[in-house]
N, C-alpha and C positions, 0 to 999 in steps of 0.2 A: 717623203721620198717618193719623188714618182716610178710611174710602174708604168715599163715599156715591152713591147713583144721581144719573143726573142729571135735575133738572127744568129744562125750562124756563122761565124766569123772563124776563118783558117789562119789567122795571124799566129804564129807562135807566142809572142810578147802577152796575148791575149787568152792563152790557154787555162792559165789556171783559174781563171773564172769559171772554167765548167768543168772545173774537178768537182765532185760532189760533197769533197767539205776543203778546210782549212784548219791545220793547226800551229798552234803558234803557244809560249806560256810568257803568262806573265803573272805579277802578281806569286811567283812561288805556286800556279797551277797550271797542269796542262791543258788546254784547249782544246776541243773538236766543234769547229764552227762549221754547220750541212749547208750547204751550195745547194739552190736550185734556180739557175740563171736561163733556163729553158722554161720554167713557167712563170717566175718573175721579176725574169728581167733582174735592172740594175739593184733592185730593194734586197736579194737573195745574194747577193756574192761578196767577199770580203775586199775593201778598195783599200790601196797604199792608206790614202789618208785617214781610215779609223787605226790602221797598225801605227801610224804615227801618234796618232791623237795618244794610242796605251801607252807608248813609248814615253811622251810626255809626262804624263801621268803618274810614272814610273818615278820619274826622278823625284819628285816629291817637292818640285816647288809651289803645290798648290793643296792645302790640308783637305782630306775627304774623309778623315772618321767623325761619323756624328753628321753631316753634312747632307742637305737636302740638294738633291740633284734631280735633271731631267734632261735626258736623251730626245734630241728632233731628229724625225727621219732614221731610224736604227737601222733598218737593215738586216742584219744580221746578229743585232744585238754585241757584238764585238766591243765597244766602248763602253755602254751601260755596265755589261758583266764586269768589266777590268774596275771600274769604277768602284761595282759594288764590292769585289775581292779585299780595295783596298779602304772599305772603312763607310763609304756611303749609302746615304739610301735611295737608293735611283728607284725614278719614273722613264721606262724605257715604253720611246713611243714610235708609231708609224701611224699610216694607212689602213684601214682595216684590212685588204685585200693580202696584208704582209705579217697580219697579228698572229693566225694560230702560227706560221712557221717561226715566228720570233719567238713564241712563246715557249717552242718546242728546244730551241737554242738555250735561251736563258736556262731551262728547269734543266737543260743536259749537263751545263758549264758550272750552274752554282752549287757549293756541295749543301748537303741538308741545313746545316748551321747555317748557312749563309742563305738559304730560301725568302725567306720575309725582307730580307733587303735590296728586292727589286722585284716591282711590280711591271708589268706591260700595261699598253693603255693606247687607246686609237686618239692621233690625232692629226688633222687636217688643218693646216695651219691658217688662221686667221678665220679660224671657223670652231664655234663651241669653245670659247676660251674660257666661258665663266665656270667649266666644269672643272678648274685648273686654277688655283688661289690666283690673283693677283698678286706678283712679289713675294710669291713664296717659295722660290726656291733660292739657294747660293750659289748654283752653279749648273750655268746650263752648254748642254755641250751638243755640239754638232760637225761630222766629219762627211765632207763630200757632198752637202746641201746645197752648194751654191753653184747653180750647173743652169736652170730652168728660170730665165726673164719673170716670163708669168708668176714665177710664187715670190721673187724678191719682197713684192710689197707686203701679202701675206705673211711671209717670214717676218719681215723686220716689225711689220702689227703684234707677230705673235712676242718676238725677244720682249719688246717693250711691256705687253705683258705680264710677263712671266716674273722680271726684274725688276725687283728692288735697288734703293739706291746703295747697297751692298753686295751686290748679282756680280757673280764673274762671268764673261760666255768665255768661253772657247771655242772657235772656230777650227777644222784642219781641212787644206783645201790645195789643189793645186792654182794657179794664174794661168789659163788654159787661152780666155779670149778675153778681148776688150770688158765682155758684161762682166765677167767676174771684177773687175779693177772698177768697172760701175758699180756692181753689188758694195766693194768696201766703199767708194764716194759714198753709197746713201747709208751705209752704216755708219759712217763717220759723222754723218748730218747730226744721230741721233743718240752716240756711244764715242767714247774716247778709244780710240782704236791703238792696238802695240802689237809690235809684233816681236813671239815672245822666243820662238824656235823654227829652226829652218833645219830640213833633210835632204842634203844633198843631192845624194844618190835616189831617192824616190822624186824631190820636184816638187816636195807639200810645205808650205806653210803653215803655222799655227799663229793664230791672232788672239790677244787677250782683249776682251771690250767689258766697259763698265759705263755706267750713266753718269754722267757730268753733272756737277751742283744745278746747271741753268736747267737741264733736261728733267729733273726730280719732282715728283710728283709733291707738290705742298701740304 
């Protein structure tokens, strides 16, 4: 997730990015996600697409108890948490510049039973991957990643990665400009792309992607 200064912006539609938190439940818990969009920017605030991405998640057409997962770009820790509420063991990750506040998130949202099934962890995508199994996780998820040209190829080095020929990603995103509909071309090059849910009223897609027999590591 990159990390941008903050402007002030008078938009209304744009306001509740600088409430200084967010809550939301899911999972059967209530939530309080802290906003700090004044010192870090877009990585600090909660965006339509990770409420989509829980929403998703919710319905349950994708099993996550017992499941090894990993959060790109967190943010706010919003998706990792719901994740882990509902059965996983998430790797929720970022930048470092956005670790202690994520960390501060996760330890606030998960109840003590639920502590050890999600760890935070710094990562810079297409950079120090071997500190992160090859292909070990099932499921890796990302909301609102796909914004910045420059990390596309990083990202798609990291997905490839991370995935096995078993790996779900999940993507949740809006279709904002041309690059975005570029970013799915080059992810299709590399992943069997579907798309799996759409939210009207917010604008986000969710795409499911997995690696194709030809793409699989031998």
């Amino acid at each position: 997730m990159a990390l941008v200064p903050y402007v002030e912006n008078p938009l209304p539609a744009l306001s509740k990015l600088h409430n200084l938190s967010a809550q939301f439940r899911f999972a059967n818990h209530d939530l309080r996600l802290a906003q700090d969009w004044k010192r870090l920017g877009v990585a600090a605030v909660v965006w339509d697409a990770a409420v989509v991405m829980c929403m998703y998640l919710e319905l349950g057409k994708l099993e996550l108890k017992g499941k090894e997962a990993i959060e790109l770009g967190a943010g706010t820790g919003l998706v990792g948490i719901v994740a882990a509420l509902l059965g996983a063991r998430v790797t929720i990750t970022d930048r470092d510049p956005a670790l202690d506040f994520l960390s501060a998130n996760v330890k606030a949202n998960l109840p003590p039973d639920s502590q050890g099934s999600a760890v935070v962890s710094e990562l810079t995508w297409g950079e120090g991957l071997e500190r992160y199994p090859a292909g070990g996780y099932d499921l890796v998820l990302g909301a609102d990643i796909v914004y910045l040209e420059d990390t596309f190829e990083p990202l798609l080095q990291t997905l490839e990665h991370l995935c096995s020929d078993t790996t779900v990603v999940l993507l949740a995103c809006k279709i904002r400009y041309k690059r975005d509909t570029n970013f799915l071309s080059m992810l299709k090059q590399r992943f069997t792309v579907e798309e799996v849910y759409y939210d009207k009223q917010r604008d986000i897609h969710v795409y499911k992607s997995w690696r194709p027999p030809a793409k699989r590591d031998l």
